[in-house]
PDB file with one MODEL, atoms N, CA, C and O in Angstrom:
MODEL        1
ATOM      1  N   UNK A   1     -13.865   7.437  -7.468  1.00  0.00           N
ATOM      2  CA  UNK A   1     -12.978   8.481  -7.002  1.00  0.00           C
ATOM      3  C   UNK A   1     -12.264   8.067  -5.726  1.00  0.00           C
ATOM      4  O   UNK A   1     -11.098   8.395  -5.506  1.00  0.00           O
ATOM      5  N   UNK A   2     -13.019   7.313  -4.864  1.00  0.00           N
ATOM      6  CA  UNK A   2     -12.349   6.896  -3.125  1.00  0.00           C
ATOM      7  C   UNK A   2     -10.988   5.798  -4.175  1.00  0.00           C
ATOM      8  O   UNK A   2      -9.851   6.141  -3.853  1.00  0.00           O
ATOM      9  N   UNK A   3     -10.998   5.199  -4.745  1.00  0.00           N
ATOM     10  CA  UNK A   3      -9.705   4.646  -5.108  1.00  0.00           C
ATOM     11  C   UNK A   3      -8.443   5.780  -5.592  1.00  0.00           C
ATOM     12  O   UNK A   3      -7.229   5.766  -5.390  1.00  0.00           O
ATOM     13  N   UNK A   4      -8.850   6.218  -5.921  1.00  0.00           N
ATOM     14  CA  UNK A   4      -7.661   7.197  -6.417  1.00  0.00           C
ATOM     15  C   UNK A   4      -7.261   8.103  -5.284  1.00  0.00           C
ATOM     16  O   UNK A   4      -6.164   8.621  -5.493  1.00  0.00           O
ATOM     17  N   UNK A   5      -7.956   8.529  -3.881  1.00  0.00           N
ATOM     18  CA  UNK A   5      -7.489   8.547  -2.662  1.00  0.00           C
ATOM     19  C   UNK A   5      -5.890   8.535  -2.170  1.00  0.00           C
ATOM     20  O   UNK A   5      -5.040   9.352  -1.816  1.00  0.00           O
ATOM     21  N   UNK A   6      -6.054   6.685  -2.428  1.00  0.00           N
ATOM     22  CA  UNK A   6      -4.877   6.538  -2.121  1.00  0.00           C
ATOM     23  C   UNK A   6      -3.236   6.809  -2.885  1.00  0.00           C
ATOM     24  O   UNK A   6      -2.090   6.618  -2.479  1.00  0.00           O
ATOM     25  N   UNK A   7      -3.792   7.324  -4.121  1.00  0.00           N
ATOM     26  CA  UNK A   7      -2.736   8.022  -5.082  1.00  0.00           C
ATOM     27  C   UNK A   7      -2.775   9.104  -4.640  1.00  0.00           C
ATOM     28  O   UNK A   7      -1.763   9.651  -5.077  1.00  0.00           O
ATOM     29  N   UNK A   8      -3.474   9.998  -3.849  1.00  0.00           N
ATOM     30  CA  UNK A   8      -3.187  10.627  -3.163  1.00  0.00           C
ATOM     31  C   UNK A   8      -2.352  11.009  -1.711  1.00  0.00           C
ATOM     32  O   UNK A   8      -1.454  11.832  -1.533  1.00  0.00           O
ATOM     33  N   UNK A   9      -2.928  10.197  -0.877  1.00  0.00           N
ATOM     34  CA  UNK A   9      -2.147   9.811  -0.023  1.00  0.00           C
ATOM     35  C   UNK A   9      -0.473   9.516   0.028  1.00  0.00           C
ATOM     36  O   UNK A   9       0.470   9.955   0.686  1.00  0.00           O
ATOM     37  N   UNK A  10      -0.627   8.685  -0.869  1.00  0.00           N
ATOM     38  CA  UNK A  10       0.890   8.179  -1.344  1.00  0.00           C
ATOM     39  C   UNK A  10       1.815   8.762  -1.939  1.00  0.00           C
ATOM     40  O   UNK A  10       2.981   8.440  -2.164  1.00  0.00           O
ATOM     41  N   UNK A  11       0.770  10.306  -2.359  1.00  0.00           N
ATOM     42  CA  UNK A  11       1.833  11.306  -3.253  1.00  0.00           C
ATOM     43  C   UNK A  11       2.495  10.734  -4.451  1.00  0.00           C
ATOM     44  O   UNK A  11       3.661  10.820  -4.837  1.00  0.00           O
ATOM     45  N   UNK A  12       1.485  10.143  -4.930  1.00  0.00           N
ATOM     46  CA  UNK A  12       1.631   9.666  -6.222  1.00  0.00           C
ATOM     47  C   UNK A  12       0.830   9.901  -7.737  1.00  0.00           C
ATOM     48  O   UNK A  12       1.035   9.578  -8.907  1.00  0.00           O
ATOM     49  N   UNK A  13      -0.018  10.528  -7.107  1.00  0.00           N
ATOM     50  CA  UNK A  13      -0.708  11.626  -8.573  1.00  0.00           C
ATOM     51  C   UNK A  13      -0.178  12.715  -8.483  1.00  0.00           C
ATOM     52  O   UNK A  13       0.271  13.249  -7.469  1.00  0.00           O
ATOM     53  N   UNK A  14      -0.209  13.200  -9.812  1.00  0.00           N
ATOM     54  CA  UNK A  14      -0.034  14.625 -10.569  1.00  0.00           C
ATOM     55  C   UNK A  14      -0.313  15.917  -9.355  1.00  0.00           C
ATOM     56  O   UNK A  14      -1.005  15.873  -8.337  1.00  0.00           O
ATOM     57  N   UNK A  15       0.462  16.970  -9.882  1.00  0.00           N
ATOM     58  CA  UNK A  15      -0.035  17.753  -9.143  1.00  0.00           C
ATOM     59  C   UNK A  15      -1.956  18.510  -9.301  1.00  0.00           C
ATOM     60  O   UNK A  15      -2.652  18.950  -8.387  1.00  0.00           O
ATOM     61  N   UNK A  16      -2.309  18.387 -10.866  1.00  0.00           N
ATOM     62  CA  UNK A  16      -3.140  18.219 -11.215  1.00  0.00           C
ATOM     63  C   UNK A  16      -4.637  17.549 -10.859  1.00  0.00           C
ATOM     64  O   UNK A  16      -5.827  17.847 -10.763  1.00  0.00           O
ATOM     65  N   UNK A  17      -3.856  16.609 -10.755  1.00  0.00           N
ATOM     66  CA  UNK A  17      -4.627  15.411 -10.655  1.00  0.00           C
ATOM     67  C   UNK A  17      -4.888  15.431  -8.587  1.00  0.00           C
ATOM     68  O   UNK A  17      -5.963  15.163  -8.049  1.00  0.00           O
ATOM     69  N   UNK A  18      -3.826  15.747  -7.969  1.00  0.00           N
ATOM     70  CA  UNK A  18      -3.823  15.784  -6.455  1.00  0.00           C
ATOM     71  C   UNK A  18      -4.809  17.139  -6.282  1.00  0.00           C
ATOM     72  O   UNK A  18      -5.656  17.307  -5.405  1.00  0.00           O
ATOM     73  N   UNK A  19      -4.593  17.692  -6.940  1.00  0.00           N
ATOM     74  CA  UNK A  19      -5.923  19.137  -7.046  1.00  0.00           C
ATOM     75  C   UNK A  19      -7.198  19.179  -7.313  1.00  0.00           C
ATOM     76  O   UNK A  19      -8.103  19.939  -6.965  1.00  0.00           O
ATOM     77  N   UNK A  20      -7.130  18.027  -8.143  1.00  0.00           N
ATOM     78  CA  UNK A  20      -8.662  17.464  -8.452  1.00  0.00           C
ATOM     79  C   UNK A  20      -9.732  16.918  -7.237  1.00  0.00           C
ATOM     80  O   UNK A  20     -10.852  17.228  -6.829  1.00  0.00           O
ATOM     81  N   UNK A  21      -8.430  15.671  -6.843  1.00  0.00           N
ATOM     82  CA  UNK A  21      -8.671  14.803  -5.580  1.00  0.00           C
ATOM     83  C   UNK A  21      -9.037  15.820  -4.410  1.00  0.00           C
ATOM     84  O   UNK A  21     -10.105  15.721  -3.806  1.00  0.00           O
ATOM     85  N   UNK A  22      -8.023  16.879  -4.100  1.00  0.00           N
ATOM     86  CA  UNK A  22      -8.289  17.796  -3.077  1.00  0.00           C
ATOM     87  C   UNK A  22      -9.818  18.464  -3.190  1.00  0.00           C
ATOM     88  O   UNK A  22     -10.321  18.470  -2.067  1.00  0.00           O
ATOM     89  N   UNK A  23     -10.486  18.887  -3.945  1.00  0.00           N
ATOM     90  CA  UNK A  23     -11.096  19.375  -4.154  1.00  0.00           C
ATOM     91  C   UNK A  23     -12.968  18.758  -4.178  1.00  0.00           C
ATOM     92  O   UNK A  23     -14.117  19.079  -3.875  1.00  0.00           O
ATOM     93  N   UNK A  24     -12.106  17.653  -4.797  1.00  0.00           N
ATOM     94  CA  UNK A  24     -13.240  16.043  -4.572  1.00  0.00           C
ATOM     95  C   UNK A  24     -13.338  16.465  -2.765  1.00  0.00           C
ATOM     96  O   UNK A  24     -14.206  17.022  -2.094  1.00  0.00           O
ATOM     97  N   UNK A  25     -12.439  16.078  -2.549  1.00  0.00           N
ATOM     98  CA  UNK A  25     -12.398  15.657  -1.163  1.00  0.00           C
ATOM     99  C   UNK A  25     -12.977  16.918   0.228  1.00  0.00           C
ATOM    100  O   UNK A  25     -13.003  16.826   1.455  1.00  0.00           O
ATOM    101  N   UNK A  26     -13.232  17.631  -0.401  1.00  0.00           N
ATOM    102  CA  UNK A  26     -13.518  19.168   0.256  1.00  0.00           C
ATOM    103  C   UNK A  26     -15.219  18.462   0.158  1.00  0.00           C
ATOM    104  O   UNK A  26     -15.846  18.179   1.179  1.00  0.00           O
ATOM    105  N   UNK A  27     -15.718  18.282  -1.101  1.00  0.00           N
ATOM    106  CA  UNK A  27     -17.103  18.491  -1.467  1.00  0.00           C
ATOM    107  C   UNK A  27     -17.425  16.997  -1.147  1.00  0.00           C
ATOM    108  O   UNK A  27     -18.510  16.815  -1.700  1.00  0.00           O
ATOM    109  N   UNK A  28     -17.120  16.054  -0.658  1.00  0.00           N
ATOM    110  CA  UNK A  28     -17.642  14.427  -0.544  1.00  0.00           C
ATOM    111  C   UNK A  28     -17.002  14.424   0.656  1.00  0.00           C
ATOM    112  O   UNK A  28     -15.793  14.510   0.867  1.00  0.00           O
ATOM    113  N   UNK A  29     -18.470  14.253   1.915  1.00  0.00           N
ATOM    114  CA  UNK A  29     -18.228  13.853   2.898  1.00  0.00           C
ATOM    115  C   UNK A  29     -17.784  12.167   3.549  1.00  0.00           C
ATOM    116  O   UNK A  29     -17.492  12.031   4.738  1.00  0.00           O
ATOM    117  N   UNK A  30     -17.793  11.026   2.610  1.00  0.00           N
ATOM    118  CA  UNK A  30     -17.780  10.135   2.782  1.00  0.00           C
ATOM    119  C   UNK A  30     -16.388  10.038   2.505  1.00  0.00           C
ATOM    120  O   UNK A  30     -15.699   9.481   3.359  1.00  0.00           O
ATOM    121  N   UNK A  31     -15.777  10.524   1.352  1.00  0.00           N
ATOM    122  CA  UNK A  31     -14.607  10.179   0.645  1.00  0.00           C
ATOM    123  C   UNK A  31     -13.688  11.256   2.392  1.00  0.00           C
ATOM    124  O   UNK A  31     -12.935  10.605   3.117  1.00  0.00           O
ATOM    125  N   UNK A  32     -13.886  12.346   2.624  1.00  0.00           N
ATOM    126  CA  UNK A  32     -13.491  12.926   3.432  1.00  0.00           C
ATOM    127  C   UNK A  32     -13.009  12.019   4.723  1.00  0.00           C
ATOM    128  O   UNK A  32     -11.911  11.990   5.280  1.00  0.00           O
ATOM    129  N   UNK A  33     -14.415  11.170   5.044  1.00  0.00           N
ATOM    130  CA  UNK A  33     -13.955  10.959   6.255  1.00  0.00           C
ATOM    131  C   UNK A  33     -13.235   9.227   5.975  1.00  0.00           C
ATOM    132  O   UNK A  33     -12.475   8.662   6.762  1.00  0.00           O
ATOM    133  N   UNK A  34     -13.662   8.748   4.851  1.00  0.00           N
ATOM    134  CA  UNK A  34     -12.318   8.009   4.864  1.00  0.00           C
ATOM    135  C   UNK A  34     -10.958   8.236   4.420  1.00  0.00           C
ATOM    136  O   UNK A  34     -10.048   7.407   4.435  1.00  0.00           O
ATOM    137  N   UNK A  35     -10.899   9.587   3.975  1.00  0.00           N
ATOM    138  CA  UNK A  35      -9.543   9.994   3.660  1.00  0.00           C
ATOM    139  C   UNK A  35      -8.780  10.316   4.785  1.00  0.00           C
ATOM    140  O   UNK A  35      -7.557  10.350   4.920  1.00  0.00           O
ATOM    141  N   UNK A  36      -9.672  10.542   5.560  1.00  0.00           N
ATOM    142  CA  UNK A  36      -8.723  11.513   7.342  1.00  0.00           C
ATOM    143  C   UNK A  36      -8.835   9.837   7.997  1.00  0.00           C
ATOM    144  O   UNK A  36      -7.809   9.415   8.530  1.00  0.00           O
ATOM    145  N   UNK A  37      -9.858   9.064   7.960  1.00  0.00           N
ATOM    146  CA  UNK A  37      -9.450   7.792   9.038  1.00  0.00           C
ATOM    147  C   UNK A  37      -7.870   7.194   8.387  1.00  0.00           C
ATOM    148  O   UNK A  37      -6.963   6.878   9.157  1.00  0.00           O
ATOM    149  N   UNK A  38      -7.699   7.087   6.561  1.00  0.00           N
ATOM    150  CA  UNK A  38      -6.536   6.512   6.275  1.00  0.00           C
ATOM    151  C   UNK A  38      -5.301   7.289   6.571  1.00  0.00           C
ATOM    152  O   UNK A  38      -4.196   6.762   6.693  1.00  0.00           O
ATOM    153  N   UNK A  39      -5.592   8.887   6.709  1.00  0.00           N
ATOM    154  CA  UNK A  39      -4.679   9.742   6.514  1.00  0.00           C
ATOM    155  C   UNK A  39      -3.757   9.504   8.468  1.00  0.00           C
ATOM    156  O   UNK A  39      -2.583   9.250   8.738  1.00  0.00           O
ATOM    157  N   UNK A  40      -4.467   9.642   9.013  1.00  0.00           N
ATOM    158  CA  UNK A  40      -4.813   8.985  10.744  1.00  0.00           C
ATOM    159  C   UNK A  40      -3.732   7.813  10.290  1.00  0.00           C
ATOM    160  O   UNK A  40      -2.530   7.986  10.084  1.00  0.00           O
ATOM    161  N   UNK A  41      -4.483   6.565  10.190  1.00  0.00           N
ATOM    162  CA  UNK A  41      -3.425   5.220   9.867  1.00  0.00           C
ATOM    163  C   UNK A  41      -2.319   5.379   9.677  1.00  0.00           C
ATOM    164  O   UNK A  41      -1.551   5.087  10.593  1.00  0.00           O
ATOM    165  N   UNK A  42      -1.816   5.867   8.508  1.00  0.00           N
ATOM    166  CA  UNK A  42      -0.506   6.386   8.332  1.00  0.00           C
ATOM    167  C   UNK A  42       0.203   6.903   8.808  1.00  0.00           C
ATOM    168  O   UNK A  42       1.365   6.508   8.901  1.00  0.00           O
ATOM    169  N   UNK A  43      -0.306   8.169   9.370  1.00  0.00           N
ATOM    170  CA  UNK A  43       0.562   8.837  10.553  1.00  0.00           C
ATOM    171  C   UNK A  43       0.944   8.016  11.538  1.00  0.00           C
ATOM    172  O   UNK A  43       2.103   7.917  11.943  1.00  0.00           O
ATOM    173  N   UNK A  44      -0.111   7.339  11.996  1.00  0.00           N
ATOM    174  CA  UNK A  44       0.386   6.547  13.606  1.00  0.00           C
ATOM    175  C   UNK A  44       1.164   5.363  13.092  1.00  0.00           C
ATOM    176  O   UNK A  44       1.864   4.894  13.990  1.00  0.00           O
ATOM    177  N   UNK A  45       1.316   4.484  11.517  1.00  0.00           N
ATOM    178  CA  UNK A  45       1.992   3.629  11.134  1.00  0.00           C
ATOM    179  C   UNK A  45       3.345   4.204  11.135  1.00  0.00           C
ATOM    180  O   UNK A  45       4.301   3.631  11.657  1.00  0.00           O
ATOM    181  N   UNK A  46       3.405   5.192  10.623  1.00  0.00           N
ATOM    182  CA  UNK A  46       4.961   5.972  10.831  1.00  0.00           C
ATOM    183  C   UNK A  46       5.501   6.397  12.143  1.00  0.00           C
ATOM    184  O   UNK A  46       6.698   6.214  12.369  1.00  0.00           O
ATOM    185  N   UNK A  47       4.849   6.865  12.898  1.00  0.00           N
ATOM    186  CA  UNK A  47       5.092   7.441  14.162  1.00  0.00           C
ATOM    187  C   UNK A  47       6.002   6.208  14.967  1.00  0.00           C
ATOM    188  O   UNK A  47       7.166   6.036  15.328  1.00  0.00           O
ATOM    189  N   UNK A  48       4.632   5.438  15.005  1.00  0.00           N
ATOM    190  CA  UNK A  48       4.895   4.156  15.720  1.00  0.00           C
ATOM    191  C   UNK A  48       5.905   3.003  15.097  1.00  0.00           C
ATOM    192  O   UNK A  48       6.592   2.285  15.823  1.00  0.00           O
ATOM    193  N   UNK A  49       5.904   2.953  14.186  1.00  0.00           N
ATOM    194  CA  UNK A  49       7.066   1.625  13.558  1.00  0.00           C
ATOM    195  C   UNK A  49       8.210   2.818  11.921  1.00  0.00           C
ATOM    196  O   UNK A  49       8.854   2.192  11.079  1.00  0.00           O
ATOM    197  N   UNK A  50       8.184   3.599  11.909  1.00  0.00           N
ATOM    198  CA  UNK A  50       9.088   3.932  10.831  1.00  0.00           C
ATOM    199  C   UNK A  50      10.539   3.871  11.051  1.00  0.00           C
ATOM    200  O   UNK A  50      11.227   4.254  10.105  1.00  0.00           O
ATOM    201  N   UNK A  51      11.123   3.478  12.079  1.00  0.00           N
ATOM    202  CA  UNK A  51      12.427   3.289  12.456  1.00  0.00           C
ATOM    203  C   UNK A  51      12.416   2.066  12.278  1.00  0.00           C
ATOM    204  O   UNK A  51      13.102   1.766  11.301  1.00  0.00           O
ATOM    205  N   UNK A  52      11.791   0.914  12.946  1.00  0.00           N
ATOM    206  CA  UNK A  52      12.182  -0.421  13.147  1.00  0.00           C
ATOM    207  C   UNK A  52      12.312  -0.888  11.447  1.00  0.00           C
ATOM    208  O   UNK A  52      11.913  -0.540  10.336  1.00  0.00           O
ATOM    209  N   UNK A  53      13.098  -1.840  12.063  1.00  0.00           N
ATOM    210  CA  UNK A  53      13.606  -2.688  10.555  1.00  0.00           C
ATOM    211  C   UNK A  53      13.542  -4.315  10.899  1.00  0.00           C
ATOM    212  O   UNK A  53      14.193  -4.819  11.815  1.00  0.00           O
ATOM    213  N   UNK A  54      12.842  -4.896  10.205  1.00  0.00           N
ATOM    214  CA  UNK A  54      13.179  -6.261  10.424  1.00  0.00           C
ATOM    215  C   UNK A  54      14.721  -7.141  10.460  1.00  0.00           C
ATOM    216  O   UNK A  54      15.611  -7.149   9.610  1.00  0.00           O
ATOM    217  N   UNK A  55      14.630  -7.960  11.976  1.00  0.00           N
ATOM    218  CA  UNK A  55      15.825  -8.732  11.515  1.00  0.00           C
ATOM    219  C   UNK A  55      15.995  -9.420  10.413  1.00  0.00           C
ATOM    220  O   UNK A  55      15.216  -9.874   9.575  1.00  0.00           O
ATOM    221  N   UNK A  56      17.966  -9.433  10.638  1.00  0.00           N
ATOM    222  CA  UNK A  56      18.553  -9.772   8.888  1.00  0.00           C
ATOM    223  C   UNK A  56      17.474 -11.499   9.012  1.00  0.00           C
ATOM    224  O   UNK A  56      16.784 -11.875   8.064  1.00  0.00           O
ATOM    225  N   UNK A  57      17.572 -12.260  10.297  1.00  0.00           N
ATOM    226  CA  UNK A  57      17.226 -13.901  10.066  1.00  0.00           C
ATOM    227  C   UNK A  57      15.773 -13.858   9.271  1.00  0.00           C
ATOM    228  O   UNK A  57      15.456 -14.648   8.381  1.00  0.00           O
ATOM    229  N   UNK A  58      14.848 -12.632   9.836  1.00  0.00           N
ATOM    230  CA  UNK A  58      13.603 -13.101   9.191  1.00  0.00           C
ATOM    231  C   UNK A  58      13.600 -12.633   7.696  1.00  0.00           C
ATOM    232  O   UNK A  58      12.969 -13.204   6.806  1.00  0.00           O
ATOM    233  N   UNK A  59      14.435 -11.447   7.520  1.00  0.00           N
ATOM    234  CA  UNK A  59      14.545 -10.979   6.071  1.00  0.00           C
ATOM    235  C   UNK A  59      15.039 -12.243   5.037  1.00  0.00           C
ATOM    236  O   UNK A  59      14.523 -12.399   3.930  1.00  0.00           O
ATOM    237  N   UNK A  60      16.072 -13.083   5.546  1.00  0.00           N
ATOM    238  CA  UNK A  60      16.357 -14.376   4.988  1.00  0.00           C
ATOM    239  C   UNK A  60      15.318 -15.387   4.775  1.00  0.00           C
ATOM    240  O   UNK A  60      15.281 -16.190   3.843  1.00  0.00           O
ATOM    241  N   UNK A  61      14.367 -15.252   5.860  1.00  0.00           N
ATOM    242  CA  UNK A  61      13.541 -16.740   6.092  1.00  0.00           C
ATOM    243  C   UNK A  61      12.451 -16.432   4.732  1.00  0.00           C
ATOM    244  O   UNK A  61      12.087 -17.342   3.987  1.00  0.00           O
ATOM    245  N   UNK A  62      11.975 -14.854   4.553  1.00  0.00           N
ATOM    246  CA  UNK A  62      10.969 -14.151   3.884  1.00  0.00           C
ATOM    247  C   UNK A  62      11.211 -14.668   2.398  1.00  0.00           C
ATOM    248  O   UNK A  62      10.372 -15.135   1.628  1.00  0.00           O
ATOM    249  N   UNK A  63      12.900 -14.417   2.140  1.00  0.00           N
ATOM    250  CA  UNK A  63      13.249 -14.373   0.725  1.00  0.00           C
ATOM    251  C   UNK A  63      13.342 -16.056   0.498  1.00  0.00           C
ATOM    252  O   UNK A  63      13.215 -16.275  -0.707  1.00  0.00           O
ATOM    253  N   UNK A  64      13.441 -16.750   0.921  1.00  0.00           N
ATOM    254  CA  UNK A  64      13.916 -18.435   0.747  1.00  0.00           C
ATOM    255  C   UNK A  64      12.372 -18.617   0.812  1.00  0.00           C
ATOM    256  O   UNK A  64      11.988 -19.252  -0.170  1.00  0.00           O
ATOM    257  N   UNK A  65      11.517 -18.317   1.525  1.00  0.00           N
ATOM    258  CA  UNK A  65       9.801 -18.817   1.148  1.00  0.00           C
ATOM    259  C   UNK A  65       9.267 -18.322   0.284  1.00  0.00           C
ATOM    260  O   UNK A  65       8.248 -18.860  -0.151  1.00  0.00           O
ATOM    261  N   UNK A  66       9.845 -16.872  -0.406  1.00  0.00           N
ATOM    262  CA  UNK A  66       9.175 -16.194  -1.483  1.00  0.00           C
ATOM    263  C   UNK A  66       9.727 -16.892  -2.654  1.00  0.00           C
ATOM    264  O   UNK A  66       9.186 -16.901  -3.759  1.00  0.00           O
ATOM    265  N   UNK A  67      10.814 -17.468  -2.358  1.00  0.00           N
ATOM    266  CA  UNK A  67      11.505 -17.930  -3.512  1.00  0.00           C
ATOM    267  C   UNK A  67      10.587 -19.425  -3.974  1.00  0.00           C
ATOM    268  O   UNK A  67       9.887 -19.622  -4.967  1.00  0.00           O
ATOM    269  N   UNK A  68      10.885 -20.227  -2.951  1.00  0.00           N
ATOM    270  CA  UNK A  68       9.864 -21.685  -3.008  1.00  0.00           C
ATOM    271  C   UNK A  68       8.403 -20.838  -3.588  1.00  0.00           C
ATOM    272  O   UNK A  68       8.447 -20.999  -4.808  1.00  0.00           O
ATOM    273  N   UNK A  69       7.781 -20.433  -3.421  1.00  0.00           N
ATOM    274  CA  UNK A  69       6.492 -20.454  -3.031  1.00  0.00           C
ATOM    275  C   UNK A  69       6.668 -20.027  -5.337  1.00  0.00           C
ATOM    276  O   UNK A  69       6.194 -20.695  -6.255  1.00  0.00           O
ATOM    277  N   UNK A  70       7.383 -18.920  -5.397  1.00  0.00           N
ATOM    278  CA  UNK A  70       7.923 -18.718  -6.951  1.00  0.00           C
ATOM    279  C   UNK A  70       7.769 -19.830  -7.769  1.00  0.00           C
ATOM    280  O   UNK A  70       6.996 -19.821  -8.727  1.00  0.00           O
ATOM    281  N   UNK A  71       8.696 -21.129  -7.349  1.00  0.00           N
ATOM    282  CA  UNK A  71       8.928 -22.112  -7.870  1.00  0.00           C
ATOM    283  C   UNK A  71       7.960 -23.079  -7.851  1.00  0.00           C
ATOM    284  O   UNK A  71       7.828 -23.834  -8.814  1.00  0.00           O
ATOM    285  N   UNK A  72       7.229 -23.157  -6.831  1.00  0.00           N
ATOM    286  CA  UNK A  72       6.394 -23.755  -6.681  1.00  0.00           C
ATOM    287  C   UNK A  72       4.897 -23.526  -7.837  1.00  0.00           C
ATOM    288  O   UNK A  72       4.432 -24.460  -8.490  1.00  0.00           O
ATOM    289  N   UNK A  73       4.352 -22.116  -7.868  1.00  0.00           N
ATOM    290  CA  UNK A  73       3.771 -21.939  -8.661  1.00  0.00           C
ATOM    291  C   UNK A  73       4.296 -21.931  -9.897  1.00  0.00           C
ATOM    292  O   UNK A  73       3.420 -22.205 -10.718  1.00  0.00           O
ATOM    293  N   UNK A  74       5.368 -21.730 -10.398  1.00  0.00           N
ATOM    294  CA  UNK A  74       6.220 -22.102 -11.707  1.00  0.00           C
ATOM    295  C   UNK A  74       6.248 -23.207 -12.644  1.00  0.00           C
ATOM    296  O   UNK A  74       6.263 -23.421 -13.856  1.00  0.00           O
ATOM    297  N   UNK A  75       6.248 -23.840 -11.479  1.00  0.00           N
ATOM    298  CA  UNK A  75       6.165 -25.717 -11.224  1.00  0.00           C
ATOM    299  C   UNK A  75       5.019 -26.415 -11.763  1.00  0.00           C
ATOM    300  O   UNK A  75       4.898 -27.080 -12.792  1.00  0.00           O
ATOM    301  N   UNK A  76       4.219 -26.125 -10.862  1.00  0.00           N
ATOM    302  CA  UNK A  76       2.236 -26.152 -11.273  1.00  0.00           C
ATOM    303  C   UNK A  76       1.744 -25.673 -12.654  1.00  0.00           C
ATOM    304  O   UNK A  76       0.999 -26.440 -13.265  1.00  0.00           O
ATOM    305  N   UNK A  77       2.150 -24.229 -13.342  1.00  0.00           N
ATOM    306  CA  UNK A  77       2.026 -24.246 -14.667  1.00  0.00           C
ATOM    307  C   UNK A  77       2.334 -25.153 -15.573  1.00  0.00           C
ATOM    308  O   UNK A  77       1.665 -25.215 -16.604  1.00  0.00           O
ATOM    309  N   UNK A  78       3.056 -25.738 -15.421  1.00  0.00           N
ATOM    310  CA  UNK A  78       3.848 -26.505 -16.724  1.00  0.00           C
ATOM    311  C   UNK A  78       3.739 -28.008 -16.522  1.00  0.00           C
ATOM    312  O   UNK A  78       4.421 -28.892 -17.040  1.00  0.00           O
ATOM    313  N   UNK A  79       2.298 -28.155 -15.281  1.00  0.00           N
ATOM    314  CA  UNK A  79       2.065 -29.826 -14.943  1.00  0.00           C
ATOM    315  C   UNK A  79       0.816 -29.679 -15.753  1.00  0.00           C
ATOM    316  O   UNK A  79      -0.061 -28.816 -15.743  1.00  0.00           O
ATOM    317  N   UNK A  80       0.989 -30.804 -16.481  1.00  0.00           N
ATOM    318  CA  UNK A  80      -0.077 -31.673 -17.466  1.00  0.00           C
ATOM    319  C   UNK A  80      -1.448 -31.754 -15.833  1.00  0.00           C
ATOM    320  O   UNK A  80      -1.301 -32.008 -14.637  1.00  0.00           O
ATOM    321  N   UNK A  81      -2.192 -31.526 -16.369  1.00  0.00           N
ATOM    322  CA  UNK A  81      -3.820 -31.570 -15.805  1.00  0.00           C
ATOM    323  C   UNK A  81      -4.310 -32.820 -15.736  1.00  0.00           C
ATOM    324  O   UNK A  81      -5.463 -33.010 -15.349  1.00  0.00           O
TER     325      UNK A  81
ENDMDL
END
């Protein structure tokens, strides 16, 4: 159940299904208090950085290493052992 949490969090289950979780989460003190430490995280991840945007240079540097790193493993499949 603590995995599906974060489909909660994320506002990404059912309303159903977020009713379930809510309700989990009322009666499981463990799932509780890691739901409020992640719920915590988030808030202060937004608070604190939801404006900033990475520069355009590193957004470039990100996509040209994601790209190699693509090719690279691409590469490795199709080498004889």
């Amino acid at each position: 159940m603590l995995a599906e949490v974060y489909y909660y969090l994320d506002l990404e289950a059912t309303e159903d299904r977020r009713d379930l979780i809510r309700h989990h989460l009322d009666e499981c003190s463990p799932c509780l208090r890691e739901y409020g430490i992640e719920q915590e995280v988030k808030a202060l991840v937004a608070r604190c950085c939801g404006k900033e945007t990475a520069p355009t240079e590193l957004k470039q540097r990100l996509r040209v290493r994601l790209a190699e790193l693509v090719f690279e493993a691409e590469t490795h499949e199709y080498l004889p052992e």
